[in-house]
Structures are given as structure tokens and as C-alpha cells.
C-alpha positions as CSV (number, residue, x, y, z in Angstrom):
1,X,36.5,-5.9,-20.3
2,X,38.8,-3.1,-21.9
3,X,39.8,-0.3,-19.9
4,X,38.6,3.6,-20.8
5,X,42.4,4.0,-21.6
6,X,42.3,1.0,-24.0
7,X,39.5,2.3,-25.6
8,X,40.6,5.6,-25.6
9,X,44.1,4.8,-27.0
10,X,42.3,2.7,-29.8
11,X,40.0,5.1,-31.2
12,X,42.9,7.9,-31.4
13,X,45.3,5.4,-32.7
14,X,42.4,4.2,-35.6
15,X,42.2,8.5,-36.2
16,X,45.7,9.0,-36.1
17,X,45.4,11.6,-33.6
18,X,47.6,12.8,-31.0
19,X,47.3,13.9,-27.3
20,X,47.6,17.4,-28.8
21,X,45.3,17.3,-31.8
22,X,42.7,15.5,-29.8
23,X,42.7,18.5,-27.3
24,X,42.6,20.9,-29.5
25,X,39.5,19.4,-31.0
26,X,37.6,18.8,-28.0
27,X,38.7,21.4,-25.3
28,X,39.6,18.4,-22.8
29,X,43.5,19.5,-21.5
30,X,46.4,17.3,-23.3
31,X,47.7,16.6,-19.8
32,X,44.5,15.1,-18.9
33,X,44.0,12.7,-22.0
34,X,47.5,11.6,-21.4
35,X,46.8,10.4,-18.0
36,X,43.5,9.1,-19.1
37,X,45.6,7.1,-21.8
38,X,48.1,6.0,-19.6
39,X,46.0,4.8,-16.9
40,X,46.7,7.5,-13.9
41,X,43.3,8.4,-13.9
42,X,41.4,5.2,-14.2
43,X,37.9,7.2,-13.1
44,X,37.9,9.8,-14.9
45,X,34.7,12.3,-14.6
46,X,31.7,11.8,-16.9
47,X,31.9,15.9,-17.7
48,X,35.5,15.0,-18.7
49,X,34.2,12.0,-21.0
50,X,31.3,13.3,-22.7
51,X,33.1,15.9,-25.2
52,X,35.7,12.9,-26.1
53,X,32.8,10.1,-26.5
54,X,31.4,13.1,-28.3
55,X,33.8,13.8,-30.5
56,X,34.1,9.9,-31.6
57,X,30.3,9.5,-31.7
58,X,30.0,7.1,-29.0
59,X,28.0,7.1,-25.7
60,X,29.8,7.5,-22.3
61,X,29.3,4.1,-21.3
62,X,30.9,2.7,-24.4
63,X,34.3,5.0,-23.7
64,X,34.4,3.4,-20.5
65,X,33.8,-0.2,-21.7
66,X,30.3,-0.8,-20.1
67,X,28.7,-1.2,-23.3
68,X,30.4,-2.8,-26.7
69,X,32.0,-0.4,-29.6
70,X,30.0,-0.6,-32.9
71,X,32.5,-3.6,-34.7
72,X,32.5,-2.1,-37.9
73,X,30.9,1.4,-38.1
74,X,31.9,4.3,-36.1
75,X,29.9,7.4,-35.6
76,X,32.0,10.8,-36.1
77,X,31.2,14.0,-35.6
78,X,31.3,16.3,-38.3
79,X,30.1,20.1,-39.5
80,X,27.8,20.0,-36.1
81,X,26.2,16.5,-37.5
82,X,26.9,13.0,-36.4
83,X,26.7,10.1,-39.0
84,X,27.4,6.8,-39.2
85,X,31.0,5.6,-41.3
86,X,32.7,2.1,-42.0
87,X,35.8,2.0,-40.1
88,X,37.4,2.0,-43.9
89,X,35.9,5.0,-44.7
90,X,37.2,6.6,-41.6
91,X,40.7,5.6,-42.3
92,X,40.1,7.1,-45.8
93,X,38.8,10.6,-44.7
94,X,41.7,11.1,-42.1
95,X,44.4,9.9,-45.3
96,X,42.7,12.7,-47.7
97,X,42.6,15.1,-44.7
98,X,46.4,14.7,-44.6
99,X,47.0,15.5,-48.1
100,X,48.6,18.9,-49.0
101,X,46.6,21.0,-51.0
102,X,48.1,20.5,-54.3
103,X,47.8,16.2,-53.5
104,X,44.1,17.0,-53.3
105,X,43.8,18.9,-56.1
106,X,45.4,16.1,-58.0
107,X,43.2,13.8,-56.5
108,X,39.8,15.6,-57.2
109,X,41.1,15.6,-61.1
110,X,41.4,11.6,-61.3
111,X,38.4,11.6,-59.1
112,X,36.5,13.9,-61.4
113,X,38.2,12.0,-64.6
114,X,37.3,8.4,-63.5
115,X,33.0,9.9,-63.0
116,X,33.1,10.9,-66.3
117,X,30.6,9.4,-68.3
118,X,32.1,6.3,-71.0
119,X,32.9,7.8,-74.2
120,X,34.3,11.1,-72.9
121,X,37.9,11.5,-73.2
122,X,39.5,13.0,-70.6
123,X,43.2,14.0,-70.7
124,X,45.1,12.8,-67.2
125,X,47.9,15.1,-66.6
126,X,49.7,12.6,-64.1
127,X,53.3,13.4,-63.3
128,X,55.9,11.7,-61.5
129,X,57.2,12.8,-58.4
């Protein structure tokens, strides 16, 4: 049975997140989600789990690893609403998150370009870097 560190340490690896950023989102100190992650608190309290199993849209008991993570779907948290994303999709929100302004503009115009109905020209402006 995986450990609430293993879990832990899996969900912020598949978000790409960091001791920092993950503190920052919940309120839970950085110094205490280290030593969750790195197994010197191998209890830790439920009041300390609930914002983090929150903020990954799982139960408490699945942090811990008393009850099995959704295989393919995760549940995130987002704009005060919880839904329901393929692991994929996930991967893809946090890439496009990590864009620069200017990448995201350039990737609403292909996006906007390809939804075009057949027929309609659109001119691509697409430079090289």
C-alpha cells in the first residue's frame, strides 16, 4: 500500500509543482509538505491533509492510501469548482499554464485558425524562433 508521501510526491510530480508552489496554493507551510514528502511525518493530521486532498480533488483517505486513486481521471480544483479531467488533459492545462503570454497568444491563433469552418482561408503568421 503506498505511503501518503508516495502519493503525495506523485500527484505534485504529475502537476509539476513544487514544495513552494504547492504552499502557496493551499496555505499548508512548505516545511511541512517537505517532511510529509520525505517521510518525517508519516501521520500527518487530517486538518493538515484536507486543504492538499482538496486541492487535488481527492478524499483524505485516498491521500493517505486507504482507498485507490482514480487510474485515469483526476479531479482538480479550479475557479471554486471541482471537475473531473483525464490525466492527459491535466498534463496539458499545466503545459499551457507555463506558456508566456505571447506563446499563448500564438497558440489561441492556430487554435482559433484550425476551428475555422472548411472553406475559410485563414492566413497563419507562424515564425520561427
Amino acid at each position: 500500500m503506498p505511503t501518503v508521501s508516495q502519493i503525495l510526491s506523485t500527484l505534485m510530480d504529475r502537476a509539476r509543482l513544487t514544495d513552494n508552489e504547492l504552499s502557496d496554493r493551499v496555505g499548508v507551510p512548505q516545511p511541512t509538505i517537505s517532511r510529509i514528502r520525505n517521510g518525517t511525518i508519516r501521520d500527518p493530521r487530517d486538518s493538515t491533509l484536507r486543504p492538499l486532498a482538496q486541492y487535488f480533488g481527492l478524499s483524505v483517505s485516498q491521500l493517505r492510501g486507504d482507498m485507490p486513486l482514480p487510474a485515469d481521471r483526476m479531479k482538480v480544483a479550479a475557479n471554486e469548482e471541482v471537475t473531473e479531467v483525464s490525466a492527459d488533459a491535466l498534463r496539458l492545462a499545466m503545459a499551457i499554464e507555463a506558456l508566456t503570454s505571447e506563446e499563448r497568444g500564438a497558440l489561441q491563433t492556430l487554435v482559433d485558425a484550425l476551428s475555422q469552418p472548411k472553406g475559410c482561408e485563414t492566413r497563419l503568421n507562424v515564425g520561427s524562433r
